[in-house]
C-alpha positions as CSV (number, residue, x, y, z in Angstrom):
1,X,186.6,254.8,-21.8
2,X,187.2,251.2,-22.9
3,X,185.5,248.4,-23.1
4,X,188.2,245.6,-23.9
5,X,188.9,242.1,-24.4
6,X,192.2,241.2,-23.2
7,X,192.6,238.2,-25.0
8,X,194.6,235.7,-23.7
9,X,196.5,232.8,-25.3
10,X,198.1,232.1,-21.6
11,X,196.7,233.3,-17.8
12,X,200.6,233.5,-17.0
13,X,201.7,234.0,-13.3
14,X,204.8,234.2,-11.9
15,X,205.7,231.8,-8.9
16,X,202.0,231.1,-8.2
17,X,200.7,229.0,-4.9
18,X,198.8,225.7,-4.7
19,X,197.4,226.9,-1.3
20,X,194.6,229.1,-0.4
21,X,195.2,232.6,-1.7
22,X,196.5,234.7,1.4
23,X,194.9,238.2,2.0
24,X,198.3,239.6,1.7
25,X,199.7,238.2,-1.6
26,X,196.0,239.8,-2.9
27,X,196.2,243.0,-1.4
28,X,199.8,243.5,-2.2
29,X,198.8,242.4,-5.8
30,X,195.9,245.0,-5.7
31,X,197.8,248.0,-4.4
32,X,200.4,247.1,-7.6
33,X,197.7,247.4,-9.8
34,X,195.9,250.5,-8.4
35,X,192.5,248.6,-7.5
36,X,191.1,249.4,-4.3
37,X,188.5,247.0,-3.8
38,X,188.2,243.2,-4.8
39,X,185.7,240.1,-4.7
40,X,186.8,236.7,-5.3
41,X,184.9,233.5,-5.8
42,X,185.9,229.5,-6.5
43,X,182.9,226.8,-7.5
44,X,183.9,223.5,-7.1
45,X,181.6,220.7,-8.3
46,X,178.5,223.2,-7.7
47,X,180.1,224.0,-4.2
48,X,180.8,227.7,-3.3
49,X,184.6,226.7,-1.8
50,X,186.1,230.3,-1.5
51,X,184.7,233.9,-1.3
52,X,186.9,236.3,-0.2
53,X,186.4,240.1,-0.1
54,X,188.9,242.8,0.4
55,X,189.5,246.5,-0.2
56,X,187.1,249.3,-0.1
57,X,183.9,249.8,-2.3
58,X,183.8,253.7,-1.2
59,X,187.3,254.8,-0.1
60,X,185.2,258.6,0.6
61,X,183.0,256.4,3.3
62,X,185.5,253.9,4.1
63,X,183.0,251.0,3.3
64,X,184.3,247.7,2.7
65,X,183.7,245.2,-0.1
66,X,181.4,242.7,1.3
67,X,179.0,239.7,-0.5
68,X,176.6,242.0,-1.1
69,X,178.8,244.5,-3.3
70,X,177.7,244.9,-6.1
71,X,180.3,245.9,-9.8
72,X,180.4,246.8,-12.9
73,X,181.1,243.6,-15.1
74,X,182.5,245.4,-17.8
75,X,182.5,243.0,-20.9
76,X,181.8,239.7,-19.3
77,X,178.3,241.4,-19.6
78,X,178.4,239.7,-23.2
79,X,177.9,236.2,-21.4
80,X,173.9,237.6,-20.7
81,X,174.0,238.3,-24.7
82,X,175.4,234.9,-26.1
83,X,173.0,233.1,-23.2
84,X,169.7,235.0,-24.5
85,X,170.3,235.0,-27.9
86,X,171.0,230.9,-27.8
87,X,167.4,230.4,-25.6
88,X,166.0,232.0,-28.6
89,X,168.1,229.5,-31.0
90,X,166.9,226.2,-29.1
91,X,163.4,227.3,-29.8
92,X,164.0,227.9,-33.1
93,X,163.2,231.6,-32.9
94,X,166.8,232.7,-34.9
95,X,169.5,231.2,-37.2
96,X,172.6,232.4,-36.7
97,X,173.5,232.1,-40.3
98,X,170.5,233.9,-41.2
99,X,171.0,237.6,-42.8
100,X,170.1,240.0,-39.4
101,X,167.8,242.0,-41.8
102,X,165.3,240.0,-41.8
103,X,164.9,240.6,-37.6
104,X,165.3,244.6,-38.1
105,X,163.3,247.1,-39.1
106,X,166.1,249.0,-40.3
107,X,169.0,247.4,-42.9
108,X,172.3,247.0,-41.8
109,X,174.9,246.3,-44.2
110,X,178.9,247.7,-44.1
111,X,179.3,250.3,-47.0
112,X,182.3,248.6,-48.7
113,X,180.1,245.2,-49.2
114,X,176.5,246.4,-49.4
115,X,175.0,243.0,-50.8
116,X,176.8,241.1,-48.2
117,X,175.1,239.8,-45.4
118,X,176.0,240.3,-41.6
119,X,174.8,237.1,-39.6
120,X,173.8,236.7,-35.9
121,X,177.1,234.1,-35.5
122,X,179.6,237.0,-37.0
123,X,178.0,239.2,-34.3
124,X,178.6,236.5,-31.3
125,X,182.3,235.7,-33.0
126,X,183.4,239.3,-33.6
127,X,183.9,238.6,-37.2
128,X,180.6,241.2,-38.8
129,X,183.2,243.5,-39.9
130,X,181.2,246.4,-37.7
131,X,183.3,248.6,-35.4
132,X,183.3,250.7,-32.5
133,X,183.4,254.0,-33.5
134,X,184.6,255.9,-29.7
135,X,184.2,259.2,-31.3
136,X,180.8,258.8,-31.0
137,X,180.7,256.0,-28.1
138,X,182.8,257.7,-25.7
139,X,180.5,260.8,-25.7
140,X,177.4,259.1,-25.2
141,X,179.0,258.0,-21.5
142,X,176.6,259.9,-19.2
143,X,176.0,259.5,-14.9
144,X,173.2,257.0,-14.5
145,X,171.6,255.2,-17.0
146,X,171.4,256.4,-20.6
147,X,168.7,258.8,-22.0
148,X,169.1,257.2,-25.2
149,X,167.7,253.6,-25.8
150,X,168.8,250.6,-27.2
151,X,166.3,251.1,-29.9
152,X,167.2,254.5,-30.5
153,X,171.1,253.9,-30.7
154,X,170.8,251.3,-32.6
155,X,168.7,252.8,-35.5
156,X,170.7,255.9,-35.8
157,X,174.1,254.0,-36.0
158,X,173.6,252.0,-38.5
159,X,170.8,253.4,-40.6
160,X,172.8,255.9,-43.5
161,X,170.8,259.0,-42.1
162,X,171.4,258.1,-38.6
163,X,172.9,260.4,-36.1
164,X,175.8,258.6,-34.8
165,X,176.3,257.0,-38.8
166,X,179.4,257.2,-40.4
167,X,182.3,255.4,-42.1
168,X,184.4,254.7,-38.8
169,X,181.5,252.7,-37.6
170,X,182.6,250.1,-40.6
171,X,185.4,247.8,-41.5
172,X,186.4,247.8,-45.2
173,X,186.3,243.8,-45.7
174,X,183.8,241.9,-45.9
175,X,181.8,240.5,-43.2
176,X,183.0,236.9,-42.2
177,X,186.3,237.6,-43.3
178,X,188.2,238.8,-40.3
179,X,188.2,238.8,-36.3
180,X,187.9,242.5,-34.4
181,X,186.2,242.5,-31.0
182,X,183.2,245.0,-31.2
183,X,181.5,246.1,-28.5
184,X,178.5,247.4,-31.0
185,X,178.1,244.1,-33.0
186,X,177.7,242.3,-29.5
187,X,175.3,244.7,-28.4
188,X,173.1,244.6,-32.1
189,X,172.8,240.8,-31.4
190,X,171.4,242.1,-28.0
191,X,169.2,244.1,-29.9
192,X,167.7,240.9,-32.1
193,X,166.3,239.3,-29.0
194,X,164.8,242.8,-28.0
195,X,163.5,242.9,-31.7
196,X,162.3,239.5,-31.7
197,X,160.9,239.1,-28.0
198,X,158.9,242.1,-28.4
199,X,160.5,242.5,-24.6
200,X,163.1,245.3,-23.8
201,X,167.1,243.2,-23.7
202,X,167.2,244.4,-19.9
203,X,164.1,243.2,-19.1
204,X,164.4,239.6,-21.0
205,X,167.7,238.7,-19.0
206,X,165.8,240.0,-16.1
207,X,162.9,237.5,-16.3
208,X,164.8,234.6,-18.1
209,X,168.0,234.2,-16.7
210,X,168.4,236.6,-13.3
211,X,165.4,235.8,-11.8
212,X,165.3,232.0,-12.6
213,X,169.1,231.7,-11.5
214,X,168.4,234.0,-7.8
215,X,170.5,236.4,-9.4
216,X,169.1,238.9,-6.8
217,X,171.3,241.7,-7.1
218,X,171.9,241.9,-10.7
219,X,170.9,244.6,-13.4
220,X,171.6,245.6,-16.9
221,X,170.3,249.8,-15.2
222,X,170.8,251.5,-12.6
223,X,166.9,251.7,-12.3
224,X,166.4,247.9,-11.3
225,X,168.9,248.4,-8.1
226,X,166.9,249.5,-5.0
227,X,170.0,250.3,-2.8
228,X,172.4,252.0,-5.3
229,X,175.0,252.2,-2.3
230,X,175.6,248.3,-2.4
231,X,177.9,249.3,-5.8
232,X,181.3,249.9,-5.7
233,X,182.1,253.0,-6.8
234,X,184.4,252.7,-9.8
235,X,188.1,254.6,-9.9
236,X,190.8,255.5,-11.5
237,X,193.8,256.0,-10.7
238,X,195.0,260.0,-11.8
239,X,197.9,261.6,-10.6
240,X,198.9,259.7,-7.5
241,X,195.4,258.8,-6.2
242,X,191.9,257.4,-6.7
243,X,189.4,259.7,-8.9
244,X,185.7,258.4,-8.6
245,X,184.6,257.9,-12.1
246,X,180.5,258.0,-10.9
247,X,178.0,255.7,-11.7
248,X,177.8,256.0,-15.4
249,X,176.0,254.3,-18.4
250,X,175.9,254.4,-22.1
251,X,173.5,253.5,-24.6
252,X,174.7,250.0,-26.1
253,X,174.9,248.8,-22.3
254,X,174.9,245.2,-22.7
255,X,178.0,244.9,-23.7
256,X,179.1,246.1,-20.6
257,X,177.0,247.7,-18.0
258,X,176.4,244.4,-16.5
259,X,176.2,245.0,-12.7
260,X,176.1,241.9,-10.3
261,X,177.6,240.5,-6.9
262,X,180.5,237.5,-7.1
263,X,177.6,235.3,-5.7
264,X,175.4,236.0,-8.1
265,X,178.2,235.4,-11.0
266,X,179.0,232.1,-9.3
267,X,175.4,230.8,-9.6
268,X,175.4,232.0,-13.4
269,X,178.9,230.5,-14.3
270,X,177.8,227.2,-12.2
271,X,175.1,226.7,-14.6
272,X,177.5,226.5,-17.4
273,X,179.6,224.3,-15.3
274,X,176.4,222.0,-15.1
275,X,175.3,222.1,-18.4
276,X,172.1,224.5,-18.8
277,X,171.0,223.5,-15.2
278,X,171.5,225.0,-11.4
279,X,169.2,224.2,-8.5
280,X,166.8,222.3,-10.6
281,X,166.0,224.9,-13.0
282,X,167.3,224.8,-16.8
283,X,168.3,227.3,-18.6
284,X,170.4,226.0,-21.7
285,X,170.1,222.6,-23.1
286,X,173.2,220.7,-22.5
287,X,174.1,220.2,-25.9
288,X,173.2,224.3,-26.7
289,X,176.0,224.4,-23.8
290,X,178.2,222.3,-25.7
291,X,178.1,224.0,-28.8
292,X,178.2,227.7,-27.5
293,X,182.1,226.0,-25.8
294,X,183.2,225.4,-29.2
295,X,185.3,226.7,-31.8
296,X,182.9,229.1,-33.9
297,X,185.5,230.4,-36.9
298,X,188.9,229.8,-38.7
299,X,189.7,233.6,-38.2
300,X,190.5,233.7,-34.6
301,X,191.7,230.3,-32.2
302,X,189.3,229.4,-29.4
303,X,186.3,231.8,-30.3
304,X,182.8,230.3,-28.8
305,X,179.8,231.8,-28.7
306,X,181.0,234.8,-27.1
307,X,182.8,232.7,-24.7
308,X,186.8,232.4,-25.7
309,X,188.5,229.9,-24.5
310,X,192.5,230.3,-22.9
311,X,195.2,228.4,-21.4
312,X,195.6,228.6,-17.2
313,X,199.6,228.9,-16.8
314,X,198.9,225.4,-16.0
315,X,198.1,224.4,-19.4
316,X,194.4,223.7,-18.6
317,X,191.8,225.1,-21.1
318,X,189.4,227.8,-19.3
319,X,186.5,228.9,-20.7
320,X,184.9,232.5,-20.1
321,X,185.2,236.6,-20.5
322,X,186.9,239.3,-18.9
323,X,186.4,242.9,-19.3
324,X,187.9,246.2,-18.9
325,X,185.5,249.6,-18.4
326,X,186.2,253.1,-16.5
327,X,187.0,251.5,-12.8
328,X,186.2,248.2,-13.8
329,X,188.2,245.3,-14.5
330,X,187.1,241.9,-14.2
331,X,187.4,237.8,-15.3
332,X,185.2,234.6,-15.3
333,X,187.0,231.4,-16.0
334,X,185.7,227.8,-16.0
335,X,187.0,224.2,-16.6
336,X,184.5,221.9,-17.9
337,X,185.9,218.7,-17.3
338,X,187.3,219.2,-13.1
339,X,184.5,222.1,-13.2
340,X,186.2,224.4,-10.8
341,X,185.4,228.0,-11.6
342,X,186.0,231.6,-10.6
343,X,184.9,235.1,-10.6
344,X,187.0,237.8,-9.8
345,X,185.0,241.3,-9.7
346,X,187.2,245.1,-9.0
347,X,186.6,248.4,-9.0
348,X,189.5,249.5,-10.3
349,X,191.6,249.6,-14.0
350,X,194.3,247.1,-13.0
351,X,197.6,246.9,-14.9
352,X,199.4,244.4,-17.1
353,X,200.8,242.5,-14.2
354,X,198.2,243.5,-12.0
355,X,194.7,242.5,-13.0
356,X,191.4,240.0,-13.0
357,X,192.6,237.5,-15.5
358,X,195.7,237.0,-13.4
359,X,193.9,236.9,-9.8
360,X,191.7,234.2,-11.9
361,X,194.9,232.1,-12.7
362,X,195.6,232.0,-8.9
363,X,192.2,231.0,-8.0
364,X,192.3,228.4,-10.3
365,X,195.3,226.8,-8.9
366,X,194.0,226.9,-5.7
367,X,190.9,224.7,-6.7
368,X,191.9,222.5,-8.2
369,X,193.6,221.3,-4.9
370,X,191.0,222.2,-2.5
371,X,188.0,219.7,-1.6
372,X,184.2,221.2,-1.4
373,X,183.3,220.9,2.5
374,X,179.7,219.9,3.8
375,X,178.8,223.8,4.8
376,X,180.7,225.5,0.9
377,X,176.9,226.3,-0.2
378,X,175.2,228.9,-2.0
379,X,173.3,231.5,0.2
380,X,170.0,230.7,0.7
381,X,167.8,232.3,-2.9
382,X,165.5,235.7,-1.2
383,X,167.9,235.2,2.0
384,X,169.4,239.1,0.8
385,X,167.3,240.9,-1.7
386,X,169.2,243.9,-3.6
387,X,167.3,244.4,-6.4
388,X,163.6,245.2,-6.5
389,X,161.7,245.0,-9.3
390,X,158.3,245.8,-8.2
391,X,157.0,247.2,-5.1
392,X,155.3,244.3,-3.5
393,X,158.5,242.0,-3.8
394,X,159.3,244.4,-0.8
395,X,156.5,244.4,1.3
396,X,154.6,240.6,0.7
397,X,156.2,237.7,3.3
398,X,155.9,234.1,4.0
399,X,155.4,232.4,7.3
400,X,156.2,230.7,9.2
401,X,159.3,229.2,7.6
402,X,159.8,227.0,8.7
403,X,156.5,225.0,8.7
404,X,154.7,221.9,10.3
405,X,151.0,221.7,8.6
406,X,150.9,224.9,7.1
407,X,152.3,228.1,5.2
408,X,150.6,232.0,4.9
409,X,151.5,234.2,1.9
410,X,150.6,237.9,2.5
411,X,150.4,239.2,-1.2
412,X,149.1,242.9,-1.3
413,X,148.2,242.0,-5.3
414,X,147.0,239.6,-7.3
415,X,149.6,236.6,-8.6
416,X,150.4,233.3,-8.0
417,X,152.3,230.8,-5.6
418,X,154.4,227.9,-7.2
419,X,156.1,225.2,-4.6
420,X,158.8,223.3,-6.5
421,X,161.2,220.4,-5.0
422,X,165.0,220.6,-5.1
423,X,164.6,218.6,-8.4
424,X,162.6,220.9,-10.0
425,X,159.5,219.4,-10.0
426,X,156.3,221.5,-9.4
427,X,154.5,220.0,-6.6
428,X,151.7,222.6,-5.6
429,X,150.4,225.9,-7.2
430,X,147.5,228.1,-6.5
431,X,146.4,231.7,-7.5
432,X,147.2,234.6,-5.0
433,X,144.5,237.3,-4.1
434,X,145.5,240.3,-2.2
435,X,144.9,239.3,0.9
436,X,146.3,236.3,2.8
437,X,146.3,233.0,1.6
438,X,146.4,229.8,3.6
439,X,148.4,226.7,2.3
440,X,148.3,223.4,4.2
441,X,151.7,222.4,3.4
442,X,151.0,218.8,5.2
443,X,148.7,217.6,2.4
444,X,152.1,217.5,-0.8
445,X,155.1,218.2,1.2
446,X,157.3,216.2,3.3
447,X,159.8,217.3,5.8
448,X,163.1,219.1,3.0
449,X,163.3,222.1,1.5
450,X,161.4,223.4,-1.3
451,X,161.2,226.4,-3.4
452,X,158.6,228.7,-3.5
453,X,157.7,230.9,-6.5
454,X,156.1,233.7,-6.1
455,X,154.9,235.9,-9.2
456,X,152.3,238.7,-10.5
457,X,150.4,239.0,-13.0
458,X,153.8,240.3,-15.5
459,X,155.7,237.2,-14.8
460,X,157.9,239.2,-12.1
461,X,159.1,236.4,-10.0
462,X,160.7,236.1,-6.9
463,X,162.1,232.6,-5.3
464,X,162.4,231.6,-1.3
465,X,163.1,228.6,0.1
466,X,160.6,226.8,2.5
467,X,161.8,224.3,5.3
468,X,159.1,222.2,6.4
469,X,159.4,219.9,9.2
């Protein structure tokens, strides 16, 4: 029961290839290190060059990994935490030298320095001098999502009367003083955009990066994933064979009870690539980007925002997160300057010489050799829904797609239709009755693609492209 960081000062690899990973080299590499089913991804310069899937998502059912898969991400989860809590920064809604208190309802201050503060930047650089305390962690782990909220947890482990309190959850230096990666002080700077937004963390990433990025078939619970069968079931390997570890959760889940598919990682890691921005729609500023990729503290080399920063056996600097969780173990790696990138997702522990960050390192290599092709796209966004939010997402359509003169929207509630062009630019919008509504596309659009936004009255959004011709 681990949620690591396997910190890297080098992705080393033995004799590595410049060519296009072969399914054998993987596989052998993923028998060695006990993983039985794997996704990999390369972006190139916004281009989707490589996705390859091998190995089994349910070995019980025999049912392959495929793009649709969906794992655990283990603690590359964090990346949803530093990318929430810096939208709230650029609109000047926290300081991240600021003392935390002053977001909480509770106090939280280590027992050994009581009158020093804890900051939302210790908390993003793993300096706050809080701890995970697995005594308590490891037995919260339950099958589905947690009975215990974030709210909840959070309150009674660090207020002095609070269930899971005690010493272990502490360092004895003061905060700011020195590094140790901690899954709870990631997930309490979660829990300041809950605090501040007024909006549950699970939700917020929902609505302000997933659904904006056509992150379809990612969710922070098990209850936003319509078709739990799409996840790879996580194992372990226990006495000469694969043990199903379940579909589990834990209370301070987003630190790493991330679940998403390699395509949806590779549109979230392609916005960082880009600076803030994929398909026309922003996320991060540029120069928020910039900062979060910098070096945060004295205590540790290469600590960002969340976001470390390590050497490819190549010598080039990556930028990303890895993780490690109960039949989970997983890497996202980016250059900034060539911007080739990778995701490599398993459902299963790997070993030393066996494992995501290494998979990554290969990947790498092979793009920065290989050229984007006219047809290396991203699937088209609403072309595979996985995740439903709300009822109607499954039941309202658009047609006919594509269109001459004009465009129906079949909306069994009330909401609203938004056409945007590739650039972003909102070109047509109207209000949505339950019933049918008629758009003449003729009278704004010409013959492209556009995006089509389609929302209730909650801000639940779902995106599909429109062809008209």
């Amino acid at each position: 029961m681990h949620k690591i960081l396997l910190f890297l000062i080098a992705l080393l690899l033995g004799n590595v290839s410049f060519s296009q990973p072969l399914d054998e080299t993987l596989l052998s590499k993923m028998n060695e290190g006990k993983i039985p089913g794997a996704a990999f991804v390369v972006v190139k310069d916004g281009k989707l060059i490589y996705q390859n899937n091998l190995g089994f998502a349910n070995i019980t059912n025999n049912k392959p990994v495929d793009d649709l898969t969906i794992f655990m991400l283990a603690s590359v989860s964090k990346t949803m935490i530093a990318t929430a809590v810096m939208q709230l920064w650029e609109k000047g809604l926290i300081d991240l030298d600021a003392d935390i208190n002053q977001y909480l309802s509770f106090s939280v201050r280590t027992p050994s320095f009581p009158d020093e503060p804890i900051t939302a930047r210790m908390l993003l650089t793993h300096t706050s001098a809080i701890r995970d305390e697995w005594n308590t962690m490891a037995s919260l782990y339950v099958y589905g999502d947690s009975p215990v909220a974030l709210d909840s947890f959070m309150k009674n482990y660090f207020s002095p009367n609070g269930l899971y309190y005690n010493a272990g959850n502490f360092y004895f230096y003061q905060p700011g003083t020195a590094y140790n990666y901690s899954n709870v002080g990631s997930t309490l700077a979660a829990y300041l955009v809950e605090t501040i937004t007024g909006d549950q963390f699970s939700n917020y990433c929902d609505t302000a990066i997933f659904q904006k990025l056509c992150m379809e078939h990612t969710s922070f619970l098990l209850d936003g994933i319509s078709d739990t069968t799409k996840i790879a079931r996580p194992y372990t390997w226990y006495n000469g064979d694969y043990e199903d570890a379940g579909l589990y959760g834990y209370p301070d889940y987003p630190d790493g009870q991330l679940r998403s598919t390699s395509t949806d990682m590779a549109r979230f890691m392609t916005m960082y690539m880009q600076y803030g921005i994929y398909e026309g729609t922003r996320i991060l500023d540029s120069t928020t980007v910039d900062y979060m990729l910098s070096q945060q503290t004295s205590l540790i080399p290469n600590q960002g925002i969340i976001f470390y920063s390590a050497n490819a056996s190549n010598g080039h600097i990556l930028w990303g997160h890895n993780g490690g969780d109960i039949g989970a173990n997983t890497a996202m790696y980016f250059n900034m300057n060539n911007k080739t990138g990778m995701v490599v997702l398993t459902n299963g522990d790997g070993t030393s010489n066996a494992n995501a960050d290494l998979f990554a390192n290969e990947l790498y290599l092979y793009g920065l050799t290989a050229s984007p092709g006219i047809n290396d796209t991203f699937p088209a966004c609403g072309s595979n829904t996985g995740i439903t939010k709300t009822d109607w997402m499954q039941t309202f359509k658009i047609y006919p797609n594509p269109a001459n003169t004009e465009v129906f929207v079949d909306m069994p509630i009330e909401g609203t239709a938004s056409i945007f062009d590739l650039q972003g630019r909102l070109i047509y919008n109207t209000i949505l009755k339950p019933s049918i509504t008629r758009i003449t596309v003729k009278d704004f659009c010409n013959a492209g693609l556009y995006l089509v936004h389609i929302s209730d009255k909650n801000n639940n959004t779902i995106v599909r492209k429109l062809a008209v011709h």
